[in-house]
NUMARVEX-278066 format. One record per residue (C-alpha): chain; x, y, z. Coordinates in Angstrom, 2 decimals, padded with zeros to 5 digits. Each point is the difference from the previous one (the first is absolute). Layout:
<kolfis>
mol  x  y  z
A  X  Y  Z
...
</kolfis>
This chain:
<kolfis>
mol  x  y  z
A  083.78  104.43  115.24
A  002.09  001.44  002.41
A  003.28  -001.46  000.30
A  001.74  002.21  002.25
A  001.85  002.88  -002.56
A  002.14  002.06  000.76
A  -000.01  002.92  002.28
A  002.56  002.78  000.66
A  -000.47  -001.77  003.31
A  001.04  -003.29  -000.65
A  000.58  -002.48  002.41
A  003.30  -000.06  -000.67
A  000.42  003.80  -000.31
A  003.51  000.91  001.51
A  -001.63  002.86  001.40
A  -001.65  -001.29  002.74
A  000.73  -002.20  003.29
A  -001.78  -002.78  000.26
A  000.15  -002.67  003.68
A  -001.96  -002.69  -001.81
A  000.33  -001.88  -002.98
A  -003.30  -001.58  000.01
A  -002.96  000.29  002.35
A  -002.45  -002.51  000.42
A  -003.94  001.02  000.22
A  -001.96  -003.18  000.85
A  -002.82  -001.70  001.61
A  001.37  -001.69  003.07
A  -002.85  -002.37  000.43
A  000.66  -001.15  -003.31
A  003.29  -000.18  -000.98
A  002.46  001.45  003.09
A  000.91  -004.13  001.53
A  000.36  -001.78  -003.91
A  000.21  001.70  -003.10
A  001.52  003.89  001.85
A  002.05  -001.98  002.15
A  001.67  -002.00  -002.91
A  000.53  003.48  -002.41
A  001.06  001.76  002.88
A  002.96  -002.68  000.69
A  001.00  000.26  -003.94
A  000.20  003.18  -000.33
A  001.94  000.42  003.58
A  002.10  -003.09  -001.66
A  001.44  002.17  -002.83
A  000.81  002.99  002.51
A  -003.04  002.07  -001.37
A  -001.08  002.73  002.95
A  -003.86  -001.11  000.99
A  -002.76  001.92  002.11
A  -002.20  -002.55  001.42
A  -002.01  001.42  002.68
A  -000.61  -002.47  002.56
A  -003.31  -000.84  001.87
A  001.12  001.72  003.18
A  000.25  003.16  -001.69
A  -004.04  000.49  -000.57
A  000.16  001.51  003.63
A  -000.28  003.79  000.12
A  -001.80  002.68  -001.03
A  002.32  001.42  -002.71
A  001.87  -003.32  -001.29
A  -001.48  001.06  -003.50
A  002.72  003.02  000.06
A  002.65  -002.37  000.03
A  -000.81  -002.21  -002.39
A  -000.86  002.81  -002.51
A  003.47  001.04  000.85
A  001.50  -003.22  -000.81
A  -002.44  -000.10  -003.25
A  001.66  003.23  -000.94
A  003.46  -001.51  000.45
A  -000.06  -003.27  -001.85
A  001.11  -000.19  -003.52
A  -002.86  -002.78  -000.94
A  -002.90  -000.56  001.60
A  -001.39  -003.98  -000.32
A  -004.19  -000.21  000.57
A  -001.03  -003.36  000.58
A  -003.85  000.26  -000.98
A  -001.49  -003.01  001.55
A  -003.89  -001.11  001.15
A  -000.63  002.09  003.37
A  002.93  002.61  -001.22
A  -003.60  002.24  -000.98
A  -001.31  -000.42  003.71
A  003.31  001.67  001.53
A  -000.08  003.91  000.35
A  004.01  -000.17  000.65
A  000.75  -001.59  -002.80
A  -002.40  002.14  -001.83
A  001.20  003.27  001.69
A  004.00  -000.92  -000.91
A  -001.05  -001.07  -003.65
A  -001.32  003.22  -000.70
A  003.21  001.77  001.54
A  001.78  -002.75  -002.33
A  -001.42  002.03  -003.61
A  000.38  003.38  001.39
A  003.71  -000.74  000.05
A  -000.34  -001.48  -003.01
A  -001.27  002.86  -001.32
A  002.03  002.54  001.31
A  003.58  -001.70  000.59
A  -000.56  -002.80  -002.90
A  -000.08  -002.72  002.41
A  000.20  -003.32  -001.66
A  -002.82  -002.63  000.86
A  -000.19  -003.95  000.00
A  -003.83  -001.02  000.80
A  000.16  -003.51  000.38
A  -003.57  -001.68  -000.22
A  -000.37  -002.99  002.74
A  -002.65  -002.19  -000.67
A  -002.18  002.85  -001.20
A  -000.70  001.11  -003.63
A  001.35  003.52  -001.32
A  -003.49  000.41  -001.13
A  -001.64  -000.72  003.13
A  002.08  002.67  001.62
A  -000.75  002.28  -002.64
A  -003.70  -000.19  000.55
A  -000.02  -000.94  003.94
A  -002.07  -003.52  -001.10
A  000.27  -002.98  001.06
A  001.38  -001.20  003.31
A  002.69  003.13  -000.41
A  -003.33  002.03  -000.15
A  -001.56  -001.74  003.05
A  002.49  001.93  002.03
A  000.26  003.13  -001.70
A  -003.81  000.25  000.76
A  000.30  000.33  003.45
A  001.16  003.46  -000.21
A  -002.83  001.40  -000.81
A  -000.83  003.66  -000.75
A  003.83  000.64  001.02
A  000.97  003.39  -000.91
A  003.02  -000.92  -001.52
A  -001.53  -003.07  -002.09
A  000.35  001.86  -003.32
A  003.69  000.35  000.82
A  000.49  -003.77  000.83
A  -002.07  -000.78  -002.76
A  002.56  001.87  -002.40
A  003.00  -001.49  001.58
A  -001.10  -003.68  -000.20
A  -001.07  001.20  -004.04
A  003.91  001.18  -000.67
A  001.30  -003.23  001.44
A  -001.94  -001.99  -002.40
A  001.60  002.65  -002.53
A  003.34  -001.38  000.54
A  001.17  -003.34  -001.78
A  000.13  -001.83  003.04
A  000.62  -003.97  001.29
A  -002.77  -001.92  000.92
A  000.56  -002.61  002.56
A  -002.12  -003.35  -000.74
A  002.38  -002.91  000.49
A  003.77  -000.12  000.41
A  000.79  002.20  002.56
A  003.52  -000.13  -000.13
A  000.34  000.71  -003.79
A  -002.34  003.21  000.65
A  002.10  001.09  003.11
A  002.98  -000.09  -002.31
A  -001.69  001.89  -003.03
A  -000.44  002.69  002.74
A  003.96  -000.18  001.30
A  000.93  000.13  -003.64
A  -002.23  003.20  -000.56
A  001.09  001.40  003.18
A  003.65  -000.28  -000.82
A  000.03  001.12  -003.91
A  -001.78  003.02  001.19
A  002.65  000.67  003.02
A  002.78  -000.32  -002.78
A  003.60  -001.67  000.17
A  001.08  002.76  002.69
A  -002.89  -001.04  002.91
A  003.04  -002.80  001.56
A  002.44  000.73  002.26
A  002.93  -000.60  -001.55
A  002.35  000.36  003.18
A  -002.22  -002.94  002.19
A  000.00  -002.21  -003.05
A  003.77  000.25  -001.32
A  001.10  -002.03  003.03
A  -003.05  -002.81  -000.61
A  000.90  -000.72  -003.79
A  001.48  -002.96  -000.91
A  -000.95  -000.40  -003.05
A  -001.56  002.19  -002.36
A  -002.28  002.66  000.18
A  -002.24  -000.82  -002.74
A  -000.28  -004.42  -001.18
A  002.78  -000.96  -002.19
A  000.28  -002.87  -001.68
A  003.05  -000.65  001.64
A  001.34  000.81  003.82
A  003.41  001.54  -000.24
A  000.85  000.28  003.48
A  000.24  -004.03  -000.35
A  002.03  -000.04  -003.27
A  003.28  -002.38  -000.38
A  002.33  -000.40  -002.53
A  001.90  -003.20  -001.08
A  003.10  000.11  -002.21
A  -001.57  003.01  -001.70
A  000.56  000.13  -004.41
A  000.71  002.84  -001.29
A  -001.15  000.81  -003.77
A  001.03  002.23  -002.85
A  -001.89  002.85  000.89
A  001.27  000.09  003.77
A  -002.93  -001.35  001.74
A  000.21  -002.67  002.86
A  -002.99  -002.73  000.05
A  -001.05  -000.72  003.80
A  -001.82  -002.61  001.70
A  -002.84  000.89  002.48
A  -001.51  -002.41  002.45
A  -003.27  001.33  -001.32
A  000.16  000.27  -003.71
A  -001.50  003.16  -002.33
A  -001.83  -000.77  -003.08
A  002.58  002.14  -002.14
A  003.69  -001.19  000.77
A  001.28  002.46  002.40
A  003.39  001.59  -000.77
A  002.86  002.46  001.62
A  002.18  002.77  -001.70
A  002.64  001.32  001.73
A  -000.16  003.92  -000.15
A  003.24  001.52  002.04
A  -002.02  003.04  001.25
A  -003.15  -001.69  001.05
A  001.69  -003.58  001.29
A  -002.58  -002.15  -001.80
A  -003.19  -000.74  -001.89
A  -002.53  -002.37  -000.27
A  -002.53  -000.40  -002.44
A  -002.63  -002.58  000.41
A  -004.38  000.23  -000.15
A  -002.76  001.75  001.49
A  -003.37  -000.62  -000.44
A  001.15  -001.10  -003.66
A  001.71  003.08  -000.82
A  004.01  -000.03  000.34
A  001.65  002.30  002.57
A  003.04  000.68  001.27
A  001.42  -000.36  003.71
A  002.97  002.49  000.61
A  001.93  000.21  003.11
A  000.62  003.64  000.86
A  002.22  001.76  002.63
A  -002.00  002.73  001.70
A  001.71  002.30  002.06
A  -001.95  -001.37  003.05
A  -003.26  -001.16  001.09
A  -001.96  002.88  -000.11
A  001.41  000.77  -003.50
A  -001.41  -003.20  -000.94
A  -003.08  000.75  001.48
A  -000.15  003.20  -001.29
A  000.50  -001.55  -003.76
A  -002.58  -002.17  000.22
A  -002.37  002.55  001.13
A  000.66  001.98  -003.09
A  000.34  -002.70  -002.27
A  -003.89  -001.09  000.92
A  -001.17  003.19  -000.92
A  001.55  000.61  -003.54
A  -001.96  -000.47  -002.99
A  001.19  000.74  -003.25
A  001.24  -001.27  -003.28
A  003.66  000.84  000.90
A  000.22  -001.36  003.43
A  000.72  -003.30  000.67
A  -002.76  -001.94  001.40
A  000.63  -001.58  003.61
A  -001.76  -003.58  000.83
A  001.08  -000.37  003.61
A  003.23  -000.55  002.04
A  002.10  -002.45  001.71
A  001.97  000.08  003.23
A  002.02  -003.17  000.97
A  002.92  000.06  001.96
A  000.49  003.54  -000.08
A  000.17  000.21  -003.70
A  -002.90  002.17  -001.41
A  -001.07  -000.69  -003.69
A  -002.85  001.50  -002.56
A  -002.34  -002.18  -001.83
A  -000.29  002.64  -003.51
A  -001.37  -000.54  -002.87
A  002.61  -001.89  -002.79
A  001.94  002.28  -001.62
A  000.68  -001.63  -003.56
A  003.37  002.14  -001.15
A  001.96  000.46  003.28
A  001.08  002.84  001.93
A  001.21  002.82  -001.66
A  003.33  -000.30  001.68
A  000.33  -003.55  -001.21
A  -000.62  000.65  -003.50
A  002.01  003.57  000.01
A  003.04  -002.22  001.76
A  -000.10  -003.10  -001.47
A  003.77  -000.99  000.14
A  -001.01  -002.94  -003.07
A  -001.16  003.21  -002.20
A  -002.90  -002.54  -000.92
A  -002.46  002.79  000.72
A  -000.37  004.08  -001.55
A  -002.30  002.07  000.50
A  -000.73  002.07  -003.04
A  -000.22  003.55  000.06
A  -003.41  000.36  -000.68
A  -000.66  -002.79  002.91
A  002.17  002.31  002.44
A  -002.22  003.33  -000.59
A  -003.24  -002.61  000.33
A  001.61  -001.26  003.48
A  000.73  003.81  001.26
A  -003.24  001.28  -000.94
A  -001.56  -002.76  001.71
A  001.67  000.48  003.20
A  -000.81  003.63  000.35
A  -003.52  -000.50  -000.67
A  000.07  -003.14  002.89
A  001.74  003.26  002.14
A  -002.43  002.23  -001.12
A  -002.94  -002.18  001.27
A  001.74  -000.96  002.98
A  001.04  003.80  001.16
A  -003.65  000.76  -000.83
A  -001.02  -001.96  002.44
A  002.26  001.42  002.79
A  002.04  -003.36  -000.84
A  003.33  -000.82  -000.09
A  002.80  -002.68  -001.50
A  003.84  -001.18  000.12
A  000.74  000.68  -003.45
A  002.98  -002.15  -002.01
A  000.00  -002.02  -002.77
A  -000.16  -002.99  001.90
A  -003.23  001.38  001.18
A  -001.08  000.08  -003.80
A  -001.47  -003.23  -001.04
A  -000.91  000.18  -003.60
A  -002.90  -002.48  -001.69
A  -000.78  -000.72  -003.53
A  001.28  002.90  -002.82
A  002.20  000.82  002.85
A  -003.15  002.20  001.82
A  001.87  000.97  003.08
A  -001.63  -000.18  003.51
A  000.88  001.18  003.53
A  000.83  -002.32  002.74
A  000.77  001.78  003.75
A  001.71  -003.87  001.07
A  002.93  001.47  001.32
A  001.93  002.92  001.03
A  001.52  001.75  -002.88
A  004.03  000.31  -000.22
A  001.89  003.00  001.39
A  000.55  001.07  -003.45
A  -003.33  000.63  -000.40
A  -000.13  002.44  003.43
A  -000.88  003.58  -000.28
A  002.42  001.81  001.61
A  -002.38  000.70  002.66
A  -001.06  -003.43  000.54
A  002.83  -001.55  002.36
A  -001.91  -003.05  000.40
A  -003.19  002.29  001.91
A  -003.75  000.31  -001.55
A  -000.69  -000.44  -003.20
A  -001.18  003.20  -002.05
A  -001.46  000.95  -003.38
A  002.66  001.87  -000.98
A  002.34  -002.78  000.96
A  -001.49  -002.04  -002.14
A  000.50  002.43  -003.06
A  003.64  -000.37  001.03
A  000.17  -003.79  -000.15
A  -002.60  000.43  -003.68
A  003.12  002.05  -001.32
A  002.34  -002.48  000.79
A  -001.83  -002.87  -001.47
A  -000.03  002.04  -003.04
A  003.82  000.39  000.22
A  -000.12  -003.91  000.31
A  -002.49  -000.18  -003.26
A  001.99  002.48  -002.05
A  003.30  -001.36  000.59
A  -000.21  -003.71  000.87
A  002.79  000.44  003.14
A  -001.18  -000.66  003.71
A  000.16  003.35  001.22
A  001.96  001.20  003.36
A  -000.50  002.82  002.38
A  -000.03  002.87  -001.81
A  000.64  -000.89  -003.11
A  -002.42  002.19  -002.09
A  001.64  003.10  000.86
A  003.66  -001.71  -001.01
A  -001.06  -001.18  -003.71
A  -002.31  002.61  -000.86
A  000.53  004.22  001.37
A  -002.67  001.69  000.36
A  -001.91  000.89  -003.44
A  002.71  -001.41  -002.06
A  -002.37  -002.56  -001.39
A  000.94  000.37  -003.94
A  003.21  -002.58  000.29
A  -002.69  -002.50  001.53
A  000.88  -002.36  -002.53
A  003.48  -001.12  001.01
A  -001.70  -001.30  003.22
A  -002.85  -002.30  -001.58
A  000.22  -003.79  000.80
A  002.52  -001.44  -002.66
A  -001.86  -002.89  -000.46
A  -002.32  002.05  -001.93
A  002.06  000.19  -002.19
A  -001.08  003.99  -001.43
A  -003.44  -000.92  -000.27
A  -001.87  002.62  002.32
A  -001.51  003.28  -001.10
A  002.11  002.59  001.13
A  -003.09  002.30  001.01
A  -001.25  -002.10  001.96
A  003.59  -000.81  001.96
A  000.18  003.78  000.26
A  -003.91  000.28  001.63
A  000.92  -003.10  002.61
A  003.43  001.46  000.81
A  -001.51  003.47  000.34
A  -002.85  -001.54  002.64
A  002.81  -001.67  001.72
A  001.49  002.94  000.99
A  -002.33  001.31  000.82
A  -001.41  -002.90  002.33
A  003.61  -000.64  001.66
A  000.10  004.03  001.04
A  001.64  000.46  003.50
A  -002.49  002.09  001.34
A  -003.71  -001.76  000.06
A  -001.82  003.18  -000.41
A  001.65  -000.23  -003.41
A  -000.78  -003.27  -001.54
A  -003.40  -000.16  -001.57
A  -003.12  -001.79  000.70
A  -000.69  -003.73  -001.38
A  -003.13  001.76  -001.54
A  002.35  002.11  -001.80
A  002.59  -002.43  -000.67
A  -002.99  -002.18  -001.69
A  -001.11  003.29  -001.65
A  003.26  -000.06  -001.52
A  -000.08  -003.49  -001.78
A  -003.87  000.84  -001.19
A  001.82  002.92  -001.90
A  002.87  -002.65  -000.87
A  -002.26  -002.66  -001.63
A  -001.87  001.98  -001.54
A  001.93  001.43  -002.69
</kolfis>
């Protein structure tokens, strides 16, 4: 059965513009004033781009070259099949422009079966037949004959009784298909109240009384609407605060972030919706109250690697072993993110490390100016900038200090990496392997080089630890 694979033209191929999200090939007679009208307000209702030709539009000799256009410019095409769909040359005529896109562009189709049987469609019986027999010895019956055959092909949704369940099947379809980047972001940002995805609890109307702190530094709140997990705060001084609580049964983490301004923000969350990968943080949704703009991540079990580098209580070190782990983890996050013409504001409070201290990348908020290139003054950010702010973070990993402008070139001149010793983290206490200090102070040189044309790749930085681990 066909279930729409994938094409090198995919629907949501980046190289090519489409006007229309869906378009909607249908049987007016049948469906266009209850069950069209209804999907056509839901999928308008979540800000989904929908070509519905009207009645009006029949008039004219070539009306079929605009719709064909607008087939050819719609990411998904939804085919309501219904009883006297077969009798309808139009609808016939646009279905079989619908698979030839499909064919050629990859195309993604939703037949939706109203009141009619997928196998009645696929043998033109029954009343669905009734109609389709009116045509005749139509010369392009074989063709339409074909077309109505690949739609019964396709794992479809049959419409029998609740309407309103099947009209929301179809939204859902519609919208996994279009992917988390389809919205707006800059028309809903100044709608959301609340959050972007259903939490179990609403922090734009959380309230403290007479907070407690405990041992560990976390403050228990009070919410007017109450999680199932008890919902907690930790004060981080770079990112003001966080909040863990549930989603969907599965802990997560609320941090307020300071982005540089709105379309920063907007920017982030763009990028954060498309990055997939074991060393990227995932993102859940966002929050804007008040003008205060906070992530909804996935719960970080160890910290932030600034928090456990710079814990003032020295409750928390990070073996050596742990540190090489966290570094190699970060440059293969880079790796996948530069790969995919991506980039990130890279500091260790942008680390968040998980269980065995796996290390992933968060982009929450603008790195610190130690972290700059010295090309960066605050402008676009840029692979090789981001190999500057790696080789800091591996001046923070190798010697356990928060690191200041410049500071690479002060400690450690240029290829004068065999005292690298005297500068590992004390806490350590000697136990590192001084090969491997030498190998990360070497690739921090080379990362924090003035010129970018001189630092390396993050392919070739992650080249280096293959080479590094594997002896």
């Amino acid at each position: 059965m066909d279930l729409n694979g994938d094409k090198s033209w995919s629907s949501s191929s980046p190289y090519y513009r489409w006007k229309h999200d869906v378009f909607l090939n249908f049987r007016g007679v049948d469906t266009r004033k209850n069950f069209v009208s209804h999907l056509y307000a839901a999928l308008i209702g979540q800000r989904i781009k929908v070509f519905k030709d009207e009645k009006t539009i029949r008039i004219g000799r070539n009306i079929f070259l605009s719709i064909s256009k607008a087939i050819e410019e719609s990411r998904i095409s939804v085919v309501v099949l219904s009883q006297n769909y077969g009798e309808s040359v139009n609808c016939l005529t646009e279905l079989e422009k619908i698979f030839e896109c499909k064919r050629s562009m990859g195309r993604y189709v939703i037949p939706v079966f109203y009141h009619v049987q997928p196998s009645e469609v696929k043998r033109q019986s029954g009343c669905f037949g009734d109609g389709f027999a009116v045509h005749g010895n139509h010369m392009k019956l074989s063709i339409w004959r074909n077309a109505l055959i690949q739609a019964t092909n396709i794992a479809g949704i049959e419409v029998h009784g609740n309407e309103s369940d099947c009209i929301e099947r179809i939204v859902e379809t519609v919208m996994r298909e279009l992917g988390p980047r389809r919205f707006p972001l800059r028309s809903l940002l100044p709608k959301a109240s609340a959050y972007w995805c259903s939490l179990n609890f609403l922090m734009a109307n959380r309230h403290t009384r007479a907070p407690q702190a405990d041992t560990a530094g976390n403050v228990s709140t009070n919410h007017k609407k109450k999680p199932k997990k008890e919902t907690t705060e930790v004060y981080d001084p770079l990112n003001k605060s966080v909040h863990i609580g549930s989603l969907n049964k599965e802990v997560v983490v609320i941090r307020e972030i300071n982005p540089e301004s709105e379309s920063s923000f907007l920017k982030e969350l763009l990028v954060r919706s498309r990055m997939k990968h074991a060393n990227v943080a995932k993102l859940f949704g966002y929050c804007i109250r008040d003008n205060r703009r906070f992530l909804v991540e996935e719960h970080w079990t160890q910290g932030t690697l600034h928090q456990i580098l710079h814990d003032d209580a020295g409750n928390s070190v990070i073996s050596w072993t742990q540190r090489v782990t966290i570094a190699y983890d970060v440059a293969k996050g880079l790796q996948y993110l530069h790969n995919q013409n991506l980039f990130a504001h890279i500091d260790s409070s942008n680390v968040l490390l998980f269980g065995n201290f796996n290390a992933k990348i968060s982009t929450g908020s603008s790195a610190s100016e130690s972290y700059w290139a010295p090309e960066y003054k605050g402008r676009e950010l840029t692979m090789k900038g981001n190999v500057y702010s790696f080789g800091v973070l591996l001046f923070e990993l190798l010697t356990g200090n928060k690191p200041s402008k410049g500071i690479v070139k002060s400690v450690l001149p240029a290829g004068k990496v065999d005292n690298v010793g005297s500068l590992v983290d004390p806490k350590l206490n000697g136990e590192f392997t001084s090969r491997e200090a030498k190998k990360l102070a070497f690739t921090m040189l080379l990362a924090t080089m003035d010129q970018p044309s001189d630092r390396p790749d993050m392919n070739t930085i992650v080249e280096y630890f293959n080479k590094l681990l594997a002896v």
